[in-house]
C-alpha positions as CSV (number, residue, x, y, z in Angstrom):
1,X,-100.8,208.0,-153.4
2,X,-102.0,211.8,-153.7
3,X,-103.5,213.0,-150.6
4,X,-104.4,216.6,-152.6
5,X,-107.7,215.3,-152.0
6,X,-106.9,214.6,-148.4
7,X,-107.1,218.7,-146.7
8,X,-109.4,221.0,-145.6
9,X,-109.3,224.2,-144.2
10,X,-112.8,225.7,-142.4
11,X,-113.0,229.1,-140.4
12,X,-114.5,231.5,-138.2
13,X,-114.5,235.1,-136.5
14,X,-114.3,234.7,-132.9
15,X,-115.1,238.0,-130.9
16,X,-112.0,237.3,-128.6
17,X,-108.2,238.4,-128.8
18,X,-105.7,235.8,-130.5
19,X,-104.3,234.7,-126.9
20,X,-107.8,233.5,-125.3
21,X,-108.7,231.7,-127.6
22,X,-105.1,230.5,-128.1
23,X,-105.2,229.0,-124.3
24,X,-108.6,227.2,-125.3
25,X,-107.2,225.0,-128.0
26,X,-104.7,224.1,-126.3
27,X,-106.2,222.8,-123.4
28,X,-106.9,219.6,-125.4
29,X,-108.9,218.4,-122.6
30,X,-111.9,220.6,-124.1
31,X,-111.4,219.8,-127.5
32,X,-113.8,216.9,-127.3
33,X,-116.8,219.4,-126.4
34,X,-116.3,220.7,-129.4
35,X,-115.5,217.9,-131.7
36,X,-118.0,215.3,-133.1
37,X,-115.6,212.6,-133.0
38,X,-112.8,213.7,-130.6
39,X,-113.8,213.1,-126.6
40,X,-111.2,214.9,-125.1
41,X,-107.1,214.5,-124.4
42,X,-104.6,214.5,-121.5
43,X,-101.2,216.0,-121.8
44,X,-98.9,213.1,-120.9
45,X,-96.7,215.2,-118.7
46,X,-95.8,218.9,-118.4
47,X,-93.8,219.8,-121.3
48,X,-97.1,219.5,-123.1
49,X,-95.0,217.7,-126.4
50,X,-97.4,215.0,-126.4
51,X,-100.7,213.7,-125.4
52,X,-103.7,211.0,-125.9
53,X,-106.3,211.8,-127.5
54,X,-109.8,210.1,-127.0
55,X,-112.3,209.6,-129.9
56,X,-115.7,208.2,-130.6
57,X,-117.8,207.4,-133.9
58,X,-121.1,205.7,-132.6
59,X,-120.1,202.5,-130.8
60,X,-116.3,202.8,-131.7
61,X,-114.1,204.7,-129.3
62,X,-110.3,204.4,-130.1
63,X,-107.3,206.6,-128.6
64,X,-104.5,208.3,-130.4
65,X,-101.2,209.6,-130.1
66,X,-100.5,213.5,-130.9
67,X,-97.4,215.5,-130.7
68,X,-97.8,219.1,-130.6
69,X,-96.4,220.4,-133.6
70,X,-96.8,224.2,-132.8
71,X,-97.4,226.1,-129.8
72,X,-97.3,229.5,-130.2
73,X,-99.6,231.7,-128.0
74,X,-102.3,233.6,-130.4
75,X,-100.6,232.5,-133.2
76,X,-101.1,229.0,-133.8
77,X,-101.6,225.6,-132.0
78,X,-101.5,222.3,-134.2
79,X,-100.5,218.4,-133.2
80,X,-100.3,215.5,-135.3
81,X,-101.9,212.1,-134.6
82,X,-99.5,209.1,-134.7
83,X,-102.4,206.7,-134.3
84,X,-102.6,204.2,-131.9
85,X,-99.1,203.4,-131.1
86,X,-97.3,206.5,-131.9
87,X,-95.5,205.3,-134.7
88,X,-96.7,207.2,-137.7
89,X,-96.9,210.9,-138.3
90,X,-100.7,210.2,-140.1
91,X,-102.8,213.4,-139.9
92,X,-102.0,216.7,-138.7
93,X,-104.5,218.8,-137.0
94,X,-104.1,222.6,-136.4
95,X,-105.8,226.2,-135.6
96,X,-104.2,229.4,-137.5
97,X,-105.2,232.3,-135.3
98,X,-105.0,236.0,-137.0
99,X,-106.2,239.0,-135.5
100,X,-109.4,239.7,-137.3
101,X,-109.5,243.4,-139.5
102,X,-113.2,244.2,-137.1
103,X,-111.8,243.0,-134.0
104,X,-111.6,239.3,-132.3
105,X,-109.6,236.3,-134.3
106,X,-109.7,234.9,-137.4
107,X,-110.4,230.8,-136.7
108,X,-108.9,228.5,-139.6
109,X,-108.8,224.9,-138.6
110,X,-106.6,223.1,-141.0
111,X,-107.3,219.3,-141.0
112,X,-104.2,217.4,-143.4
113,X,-103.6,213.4,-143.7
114,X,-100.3,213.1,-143.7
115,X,-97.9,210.1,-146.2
116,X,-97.6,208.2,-143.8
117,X,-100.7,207.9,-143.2
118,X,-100.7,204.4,-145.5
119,X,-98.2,202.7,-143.3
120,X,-100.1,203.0,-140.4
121,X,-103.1,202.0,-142.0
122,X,-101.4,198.6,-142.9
123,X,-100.5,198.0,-139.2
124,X,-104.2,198.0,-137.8
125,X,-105.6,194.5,-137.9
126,X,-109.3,194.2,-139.7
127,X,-109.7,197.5,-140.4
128,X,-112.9,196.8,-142.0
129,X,-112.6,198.8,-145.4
130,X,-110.1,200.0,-147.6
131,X,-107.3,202.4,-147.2
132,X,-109.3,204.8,-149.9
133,X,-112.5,204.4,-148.1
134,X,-111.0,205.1,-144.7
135,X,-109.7,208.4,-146.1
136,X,-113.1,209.1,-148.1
137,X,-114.7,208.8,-144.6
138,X,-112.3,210.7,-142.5
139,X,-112.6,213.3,-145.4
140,X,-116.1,213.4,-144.9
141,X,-115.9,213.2,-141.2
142,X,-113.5,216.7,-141.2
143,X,-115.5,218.4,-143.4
144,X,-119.2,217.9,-141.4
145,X,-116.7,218.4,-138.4
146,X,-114.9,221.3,-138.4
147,X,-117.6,223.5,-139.0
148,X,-119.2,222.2,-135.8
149,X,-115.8,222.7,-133.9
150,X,-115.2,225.8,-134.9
151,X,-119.0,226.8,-133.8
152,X,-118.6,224.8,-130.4
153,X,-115.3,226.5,-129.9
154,X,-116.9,230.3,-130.7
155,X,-119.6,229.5,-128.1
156,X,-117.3,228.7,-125.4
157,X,-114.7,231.4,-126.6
158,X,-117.3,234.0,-126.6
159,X,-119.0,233.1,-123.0
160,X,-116.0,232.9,-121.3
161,X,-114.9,235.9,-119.1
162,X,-112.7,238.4,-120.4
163,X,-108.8,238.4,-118.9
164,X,-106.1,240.2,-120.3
165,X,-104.7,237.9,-122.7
């Protein structure tokens, strides 16, 4: 199957060095006051390699989980969800942070389903749709989404007290 179709990339200025808002993201706890659909995540010990990740549509709430893919401090921070059981590598998630040319960071949240994507579909029992509509609706989902994210992220970013970062 071609996921082309299947990525999106959505950004923002932030008027914060690289490394705060860096230390944000990765706090994935704090990701769900941003997100739409994700509620929030715990680190499943302190090597920070992988964690669960809560999410919500509506009545549905589901966990997933993500192994952090990279970690590097004002750089980048990204994770892929291996849905429910940790099995599949199905959609990779991640924040490209650049020093922006009037100050602060360049924001681009990169949102990717991944090939495996299909096998893990096939696992889940009633999934209620299609594997093409599931991936229409996530589509849809990331694209409403990230811009909301990024804007709950930029809030936080920007009324959080400076530190050397």
């Amino acid at each position: 199957m071609d996921l082309d179709a299947y990525r999106h990339r959505s950004s923002t200025t932030i008027d914060r060095p690289p490394a705060a808002v860096y230390d944000l993201l990765a706090d994935v706890s704090r990701i769900g006051t941003w997100s739409p659909v994700c509620t929030g995540g715990d680190y499943d010990d302190d090597s920070r390699a992988w964690f669960t990740g809560t999410n919500a549509i509506g009545d549905t709430s589901w966990d997933t989980r993500c192994r952090v893919v990279a970690a590097d401090r004002g750089r980048e921070f990204a994770f892929v969800n291996h849905g429910r059981d940790g099995r599949y590598a199905m959609v990779r998630w991640g924040f490209v942070l650049e020093p922006a040319s009037g100050g602060g960071t360049e924001v681009t949240q990169i949102w990717e389903v991944l090939p495996a994507y299909a096998d893990g579909f096939a696992t889940e029992e009633n999934p209620g749709m299609t594997l093409e509509q599931r991936l229409d609706l996530m589509k849809a989902l990331a694209e409403s989404g990230m811009p909301e994210t990024l804007a709950g992220l930029k809030r936080d970013a920007e009324s959080e007290p400076s530190s050397t970062g």
